[in-house]
C-alpha positions in Angstrom: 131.3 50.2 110.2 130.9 51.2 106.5 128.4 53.3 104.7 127.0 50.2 103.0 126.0 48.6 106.8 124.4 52.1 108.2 127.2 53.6 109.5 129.5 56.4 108.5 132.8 57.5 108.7 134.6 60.2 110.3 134.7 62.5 107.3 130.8 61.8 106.7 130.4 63.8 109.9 131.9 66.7 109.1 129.9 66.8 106.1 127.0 66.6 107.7 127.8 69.0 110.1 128.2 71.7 107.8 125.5 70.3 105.7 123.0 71.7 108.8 124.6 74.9 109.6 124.1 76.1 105.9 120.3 74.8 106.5 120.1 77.1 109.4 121.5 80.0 108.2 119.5 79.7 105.4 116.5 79.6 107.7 117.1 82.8 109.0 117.4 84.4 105.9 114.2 83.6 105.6 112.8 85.0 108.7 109.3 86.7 108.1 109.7 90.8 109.3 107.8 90.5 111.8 109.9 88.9 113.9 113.0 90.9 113.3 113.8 94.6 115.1 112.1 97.4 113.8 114.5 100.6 113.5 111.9 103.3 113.7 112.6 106.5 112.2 111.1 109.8 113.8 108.7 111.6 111.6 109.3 114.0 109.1 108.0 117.2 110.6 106.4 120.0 107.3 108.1 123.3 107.9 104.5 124.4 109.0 104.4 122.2 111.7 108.1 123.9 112.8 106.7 127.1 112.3 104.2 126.3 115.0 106.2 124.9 117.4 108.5 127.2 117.1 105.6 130.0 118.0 104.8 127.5 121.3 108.3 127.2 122.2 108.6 131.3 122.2 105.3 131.8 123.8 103.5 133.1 120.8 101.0 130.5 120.7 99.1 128.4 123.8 101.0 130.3 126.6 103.6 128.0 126.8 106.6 129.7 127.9 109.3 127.1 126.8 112.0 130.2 126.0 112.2 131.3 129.9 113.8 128.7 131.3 115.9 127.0 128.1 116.5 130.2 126.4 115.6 131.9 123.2 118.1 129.5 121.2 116.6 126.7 123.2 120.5 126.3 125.0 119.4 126.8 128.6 119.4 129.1 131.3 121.8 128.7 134.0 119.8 127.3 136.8 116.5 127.3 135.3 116.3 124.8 132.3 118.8 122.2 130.0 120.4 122.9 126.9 117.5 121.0 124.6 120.4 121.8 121.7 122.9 119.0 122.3 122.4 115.1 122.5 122.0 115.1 126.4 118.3 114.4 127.7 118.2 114.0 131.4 115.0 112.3 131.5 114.4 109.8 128.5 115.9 109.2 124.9 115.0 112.6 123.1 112.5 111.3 121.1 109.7 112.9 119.6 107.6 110.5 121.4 109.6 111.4 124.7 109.7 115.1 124.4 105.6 114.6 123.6 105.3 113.1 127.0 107.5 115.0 128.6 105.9 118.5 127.2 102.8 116.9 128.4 103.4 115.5 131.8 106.1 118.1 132.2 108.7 116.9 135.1 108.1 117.8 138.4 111.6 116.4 139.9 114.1 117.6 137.5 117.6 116.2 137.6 119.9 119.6 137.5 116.9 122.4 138.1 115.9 123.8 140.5 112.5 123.9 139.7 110.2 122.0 137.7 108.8 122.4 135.0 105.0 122.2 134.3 102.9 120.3 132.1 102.2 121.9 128.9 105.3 124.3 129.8 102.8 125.9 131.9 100.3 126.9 128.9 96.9 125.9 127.5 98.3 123.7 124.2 96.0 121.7 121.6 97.3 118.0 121.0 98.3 119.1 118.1 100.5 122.2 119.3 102.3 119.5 121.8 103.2 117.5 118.5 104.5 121.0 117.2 106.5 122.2 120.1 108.3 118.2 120.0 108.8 118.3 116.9 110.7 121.7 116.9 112.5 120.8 120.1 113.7 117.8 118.1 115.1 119.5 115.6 116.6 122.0 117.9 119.1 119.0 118.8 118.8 117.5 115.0 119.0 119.8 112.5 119.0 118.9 108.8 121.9 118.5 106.5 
């Protein structure tokens, strides 16, 4: 078969081939954002909002009492509460969004401790004292440069 009669040779193939793979990767370079991943990136806490959640965590605000059982520095207590310093969480990711739910829900079958701990850390907090105390427990385990 020749070209001229509606065939092709060998070498046509090939051409053809590659011809379509540059049309599909060009297609995905074209790929509307939507469809792709999102990477999300946790929230930029103000220095206020650390301030507060720093006052939760040490029991200074909403009778939370955070310190007791994970320590003044946040690095645990021997048989009470986990480090919250290093990149270990026991229970989720260490997200913001995590430690929010977990501050809220608290977790009443902890994985290394004896006890659990209580929603709220035991205390009375606002919504926005919860965002607070995440937010400063997050940096506890991500400080900044």
């Amino acid at each position: 078969m020749t070209m001229a009669d509606g065939g092709c040779q060998m070498g046509d193939r090939s051409q053809t081939r590659r011809t379509s793979l540059r049309l599909v990767l060009a297609g995905l370079a074209t790929v509307p954002a939507a469809f792709l991943p999102v990477r999300t990136q946790e929230p930029t806490p103000t220095p206020a909002m650390l301030a507060l959640g720093d006052s939760v965590f040490h029991g200074k605000v909403g009778g939370a009492l955070c310190y007791v059982c994970h320590g003044p520095a946040g690095k645990g207590v021997a048989g009470l509460g986990p480090n919250l310093t290093d990149k270990e969480w026991l229970h989720g990711d260490g997200s913001v969004a995590f430690i929010e739910k977990t501050v809220v829900e608290g977790v009443p079958k902890p994985k290394k401790a004896p006890a659990p701990m209580p929603p709220k850390g035991g205390g009375q907090l606002s919504d926005e004292q919860v965002k607070a105390v995440a937010s400063y427990v997050f940096s506890l385990s991500h400080p900044t440069k």
